[in-house]
MARDRENLUM-922544 format. One line per field, with one value per residue (C-alpha): x, y, z; residue number from 0. Coordinates in steps of 0.1 Angstrom, whole numbers, always signed. Example, Ala and Ser with C-alpha at 12.3 -4.5 7.8 and 13.67 -1.06 7.14 Angstrom:
<rs>
east <- +123 / +137
north <- -45 / -11
up <- +78 / +71
pos <- 0 / 1
</rs>
This chain:
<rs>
east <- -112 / -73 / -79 / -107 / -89 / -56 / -79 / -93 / -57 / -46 / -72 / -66 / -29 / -41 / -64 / -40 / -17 / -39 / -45 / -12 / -3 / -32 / -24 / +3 / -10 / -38 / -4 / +10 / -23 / -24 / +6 / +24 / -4 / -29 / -4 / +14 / -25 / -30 / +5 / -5 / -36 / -24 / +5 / -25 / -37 / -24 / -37 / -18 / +11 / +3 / +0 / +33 / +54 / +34 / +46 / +75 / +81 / +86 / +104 / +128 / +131 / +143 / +170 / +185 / +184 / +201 / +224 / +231 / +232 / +257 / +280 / +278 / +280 / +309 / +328 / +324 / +336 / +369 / +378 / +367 / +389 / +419 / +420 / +422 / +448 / +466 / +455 / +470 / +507 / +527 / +535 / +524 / +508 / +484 / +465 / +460 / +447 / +425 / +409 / +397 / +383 / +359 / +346 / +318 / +312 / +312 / +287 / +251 / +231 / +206 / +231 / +256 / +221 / +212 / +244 / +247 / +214 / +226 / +256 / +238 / +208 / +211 / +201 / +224 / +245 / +284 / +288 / +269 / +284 / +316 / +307 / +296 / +327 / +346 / +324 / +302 / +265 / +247 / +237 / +201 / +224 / +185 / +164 / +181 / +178 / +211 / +228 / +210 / +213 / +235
north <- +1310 / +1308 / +1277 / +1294 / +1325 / +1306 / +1282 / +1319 / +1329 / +1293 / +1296 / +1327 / +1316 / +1289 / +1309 / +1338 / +1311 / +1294 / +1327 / +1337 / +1306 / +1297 / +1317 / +1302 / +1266 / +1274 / +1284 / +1253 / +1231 / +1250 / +1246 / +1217 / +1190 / +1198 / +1192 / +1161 / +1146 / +1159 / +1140 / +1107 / +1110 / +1117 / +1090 / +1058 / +1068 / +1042 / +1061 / +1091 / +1068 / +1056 / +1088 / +1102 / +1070 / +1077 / +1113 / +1120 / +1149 / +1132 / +1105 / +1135 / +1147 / +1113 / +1108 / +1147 / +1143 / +1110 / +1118 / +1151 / +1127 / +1104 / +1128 / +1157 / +1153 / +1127 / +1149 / +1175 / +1158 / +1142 / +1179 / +1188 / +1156 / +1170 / +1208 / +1197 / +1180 / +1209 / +1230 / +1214 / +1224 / +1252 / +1274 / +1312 / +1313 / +1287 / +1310 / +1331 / +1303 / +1295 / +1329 / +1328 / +1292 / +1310 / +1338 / +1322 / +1300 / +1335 / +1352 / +1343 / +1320 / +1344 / +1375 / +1347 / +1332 / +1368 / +1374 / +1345 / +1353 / +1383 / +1374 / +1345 / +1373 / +1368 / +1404 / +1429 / +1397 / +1404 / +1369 / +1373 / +1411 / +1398 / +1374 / +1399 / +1422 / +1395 / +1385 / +1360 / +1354 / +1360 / +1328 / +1321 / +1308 / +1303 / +1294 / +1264 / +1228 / +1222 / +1250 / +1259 / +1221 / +1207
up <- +833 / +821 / +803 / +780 / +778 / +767 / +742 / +724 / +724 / +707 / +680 / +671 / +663 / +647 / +622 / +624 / +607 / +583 / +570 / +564 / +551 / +526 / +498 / +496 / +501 / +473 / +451 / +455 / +452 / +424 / +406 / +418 / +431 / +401 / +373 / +387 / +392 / +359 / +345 / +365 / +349 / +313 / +316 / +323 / +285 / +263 / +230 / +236 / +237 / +201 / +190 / +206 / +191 / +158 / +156 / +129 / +145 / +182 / +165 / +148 / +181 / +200 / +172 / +181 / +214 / +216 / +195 / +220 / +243 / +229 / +211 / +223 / +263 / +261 / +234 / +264 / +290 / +272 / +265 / +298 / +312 / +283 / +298 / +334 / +329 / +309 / +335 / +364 / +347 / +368 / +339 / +345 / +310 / +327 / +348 / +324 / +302 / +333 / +336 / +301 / +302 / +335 / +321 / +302 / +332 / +350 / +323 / +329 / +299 / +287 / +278 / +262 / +242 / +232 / +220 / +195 / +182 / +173 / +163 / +138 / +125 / +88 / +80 / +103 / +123 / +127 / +107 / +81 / +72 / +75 / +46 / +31 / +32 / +17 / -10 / +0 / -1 / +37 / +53 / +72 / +101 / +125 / +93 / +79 / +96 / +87 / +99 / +131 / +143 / +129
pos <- 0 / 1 / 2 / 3 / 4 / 5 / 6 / 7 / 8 / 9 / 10 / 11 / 12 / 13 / 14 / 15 / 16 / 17 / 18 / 19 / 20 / 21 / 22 / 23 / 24 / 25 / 26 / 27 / 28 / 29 / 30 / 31 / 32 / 33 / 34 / 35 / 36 / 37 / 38 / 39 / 40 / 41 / 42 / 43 / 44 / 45 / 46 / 47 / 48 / 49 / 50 / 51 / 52 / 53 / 54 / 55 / 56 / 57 / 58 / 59 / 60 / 61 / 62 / 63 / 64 / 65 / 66 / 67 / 68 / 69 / 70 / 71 / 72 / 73 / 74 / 75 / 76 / 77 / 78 / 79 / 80 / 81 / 82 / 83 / 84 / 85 / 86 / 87 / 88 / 89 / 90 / 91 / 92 / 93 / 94 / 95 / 96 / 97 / 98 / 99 / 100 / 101 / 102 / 103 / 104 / 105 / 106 / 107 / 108 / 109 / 110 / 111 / 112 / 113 / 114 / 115 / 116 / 117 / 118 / 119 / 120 / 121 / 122 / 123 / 124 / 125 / 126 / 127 / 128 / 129 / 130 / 131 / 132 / 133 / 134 / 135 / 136 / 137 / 138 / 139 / 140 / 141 / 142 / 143 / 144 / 145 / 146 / 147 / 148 / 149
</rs>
């Protein structure tokens, strides 16, 4: 009589638990497993390979981001490699100097992304009215290829 009183008790965990947890387990079925099996599945297509290396546009793309890649990250960490070495110097005016390299470490992405967009609006930006104030035409800073990548 224990033993089948114990084995109700033990299923009922057991379902008590399956419940609680399948939601969850449908979540991840749902967006982790079925997009990697849909990846997999995409990635043994050897025409949408032709079409990706045929794209001018993906092409464009693989240039920028090697060249990111190439210039841009090294640049970063020779200055990176440059300040730590200035910082390590026990002058006072150091910490100082330390404190301001932080704060945009300390200030979160989005806020400091929002910012420059602002800052870089060709009609009411702070740059482009201070071109303005001395003379100079306003410039589509986030329109132009040239300026918004450089």
């Amino acid at each position: 009589m224990r033993t089948l009183v114990r084995g109700r008790l033990l299923r009922s965990r057991t379902l008590h638990g399956f419940l609680f947890t399948a939601p969850l387990l449908f979540l991840f079925a749902a967006f982790v497993i079925y997009p990697m099996g849909m990846g997999v599945w995409f990635a043994l297509d050897a025409d949408a390979y032709r079409a990706l290396f045929s794209d001018p546009i993906f092409r464009q793309t693989a240039i920028n981001t090697l060249w990111y890649v190439g210039v841009a990250v090294n640049v970063k960490l020779v200055l990176a490699l440059l300040l730590s070495g200035i910082l390590d110097y026990p002058f006072r005016w150091i910490r100082v100097l330390a404190a301001l390299f932080l704060i945009p470490w300390a200030i979160p992405a989005l806020p400091g992304i929002l910012s420059f967009r602002w800052m870089l609006n060709s009609q009411w930006g702070i740059f482009n009215y201070l071109l303005t104030v001395f003379g100079l035409p306003s410039v589509p800073w986030l329109a132009q290829y040239w300026t918004a990548l450089g």
